[in-house]
C-alpha positions in Angstrom: 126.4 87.7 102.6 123.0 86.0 102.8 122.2 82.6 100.8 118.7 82.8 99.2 117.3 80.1 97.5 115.8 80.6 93.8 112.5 80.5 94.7 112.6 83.5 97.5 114.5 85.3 94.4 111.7 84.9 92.8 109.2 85.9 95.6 111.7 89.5 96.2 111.1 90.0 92.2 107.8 89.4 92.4 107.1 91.4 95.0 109.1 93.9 93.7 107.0 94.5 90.5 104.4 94.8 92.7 105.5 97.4 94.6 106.6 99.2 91.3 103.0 99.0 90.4 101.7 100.9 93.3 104.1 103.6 92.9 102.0 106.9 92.1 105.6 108.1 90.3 106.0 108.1 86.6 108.2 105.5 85.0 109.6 105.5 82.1 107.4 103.0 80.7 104.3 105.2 81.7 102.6 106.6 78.7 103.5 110.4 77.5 100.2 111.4 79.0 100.7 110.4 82.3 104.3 111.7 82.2 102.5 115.4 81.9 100.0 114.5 85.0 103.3 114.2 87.2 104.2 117.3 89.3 106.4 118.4 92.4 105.4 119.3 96.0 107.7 122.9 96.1 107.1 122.6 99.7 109.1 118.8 100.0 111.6 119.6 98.3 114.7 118.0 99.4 118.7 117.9 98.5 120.2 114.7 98.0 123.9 114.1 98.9 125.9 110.4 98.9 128.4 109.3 101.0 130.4 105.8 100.8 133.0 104.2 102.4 133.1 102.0 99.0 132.9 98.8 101.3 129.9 98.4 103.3 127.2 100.5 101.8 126.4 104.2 101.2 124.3 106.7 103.1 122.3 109.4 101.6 121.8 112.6 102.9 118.1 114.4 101.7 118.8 118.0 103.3 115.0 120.1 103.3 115.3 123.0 100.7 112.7 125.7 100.4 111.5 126.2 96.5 114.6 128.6 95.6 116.9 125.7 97.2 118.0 127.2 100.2 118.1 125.1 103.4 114.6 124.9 105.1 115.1 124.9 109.1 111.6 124.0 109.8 112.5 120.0 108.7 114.7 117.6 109.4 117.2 116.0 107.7 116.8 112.6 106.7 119.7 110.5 106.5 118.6 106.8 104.2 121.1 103.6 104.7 121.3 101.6 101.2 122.8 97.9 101.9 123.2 94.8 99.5 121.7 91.1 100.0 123.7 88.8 97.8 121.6 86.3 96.3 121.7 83.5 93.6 120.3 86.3 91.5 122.6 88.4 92.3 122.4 91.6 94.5 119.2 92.4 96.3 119.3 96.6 97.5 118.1 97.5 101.1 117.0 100.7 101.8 116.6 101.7 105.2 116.4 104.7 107.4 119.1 106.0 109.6 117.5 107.7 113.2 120.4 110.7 112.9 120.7 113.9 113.9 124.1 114.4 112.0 126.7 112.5 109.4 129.0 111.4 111.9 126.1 109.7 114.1 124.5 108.1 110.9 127.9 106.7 110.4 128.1 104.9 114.0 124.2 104.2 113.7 124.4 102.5 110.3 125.5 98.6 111.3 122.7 98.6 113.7 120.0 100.2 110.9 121.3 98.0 108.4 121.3 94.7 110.1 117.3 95.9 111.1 116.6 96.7 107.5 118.0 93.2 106.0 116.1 90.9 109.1 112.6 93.4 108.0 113.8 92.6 104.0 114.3 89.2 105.1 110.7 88.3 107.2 108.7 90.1 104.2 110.5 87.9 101.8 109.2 84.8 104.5 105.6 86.2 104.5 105.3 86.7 100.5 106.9 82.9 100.8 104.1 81.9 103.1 101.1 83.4 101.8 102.4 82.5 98.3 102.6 78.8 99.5 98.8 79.1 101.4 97.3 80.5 98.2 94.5 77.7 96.8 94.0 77.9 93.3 90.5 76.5 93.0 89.9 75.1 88.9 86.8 77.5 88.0 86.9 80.3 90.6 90.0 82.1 88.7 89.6 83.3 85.3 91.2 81.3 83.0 91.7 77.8 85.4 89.1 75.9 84.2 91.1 72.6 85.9 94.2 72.7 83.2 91.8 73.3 80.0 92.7 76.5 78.2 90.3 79.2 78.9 86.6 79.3 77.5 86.7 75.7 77.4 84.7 73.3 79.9 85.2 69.9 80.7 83.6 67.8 78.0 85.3 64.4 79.0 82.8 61.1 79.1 84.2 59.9 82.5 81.4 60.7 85.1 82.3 60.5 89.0 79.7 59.2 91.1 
C-alpha cells in the first residue's frame, strides 16, 4: 500500500518501543512484582467485539459494561478502526477511531478515518525522521561520546590544535 524506506522502518520501531515504555500497563516482560501492582477501573469497564470484512481492515466495537457486565447507558460506545501500512519491514498496524454512533455508520465512516489515521501515522513517522535528523551529538556532552573513544577514556593523543 505505502512504500517506506528502511530507515522510517526503523524510526516507526523506534518510536514504537518508546511508546511501549511509557505504557503504565503491565507487559509480560515486567517483573512479577509489578504484575501484582496492576489493577482494573470496575467503573471502565468495556466489552470488546470484532468485526472484518477480511479485506480492508477490522473494526472493534468496546460496548460500556457496568462491573457485573451488563450494558452501561451512561457511556458511549466506542467503535476503534485497525488498518495496515505495508512496509519493507513488513506490516505497520494503524489504530484509529471511528466518530459512530452505530455498526452500520462505522462501516461507511471507516475509508475516511482510516485514510486520516495512516496520513497522522505517516507525518509522526516525518517528525521522528526530522528531529532524529536535527539531533547534534556533541563528543563529551553525552555520556559515553567522548569523540569515538570508548567511555572513561579521554583524548590522550600528542597532536595539539592551535
Amino acid at each position: 500500500m505505502f512504500g517506506l524506506n528502511p530507515q522510517a522502518v526503523k524510526t516507526v520501531a523506534f518510536w514504537y518501543s518508546y511508546r511501549l515504555s511509557e505504557c503504565e500497563g503491565t507487559m509480560a516482560t515486567d517483573s512479577p512484582a509489578r504484575a501484582a501492582d496492576a489493577k482494573m477501573d470496575a467503573t471502565s469497564l468495556y466489552r470488546e467485539e470484532v468485526y472484518t470484512d477480511r479485506a480492508a481492515g477490522t473494526i472493534r466495537v468496546l460496548t460500556p459494561v457496568t462491573r457485573d457486565g451488563g450494558p452501561d447507558q451512561t457511556r458511549p460506545t466506542v467503535y476503534v478502526g485497525e488498518a495496515q501500512i505495508l512496509t519493507n519491514m513488513g506490516p505497520l498496524p494503524i489504530s484509529f477511531e471511528i466518530d459512530a454512533k452505530t455498526l452500520g455508520e462505522a462501516v461507511q465512516k471507516y475509508g475516511d478515518a482510516a485514510k486520516e489515521g495512516v496520513d497522522r501515522a505517516v507525518r509522526e513517522l516525518q517528525e521522528l525522521r526530522r528531529q532524529a535528523s536535527s539531533s547534534i551529538l556533541v563528543p563529551g556532552a553525552t555520556p559515553g561520546l567522548t569523540g569515538g573513544l570508548p567511555p572513561g577514556t579521554v583524548g590522550g593523543g600528542k597532536i595539539k590544535l592551535p
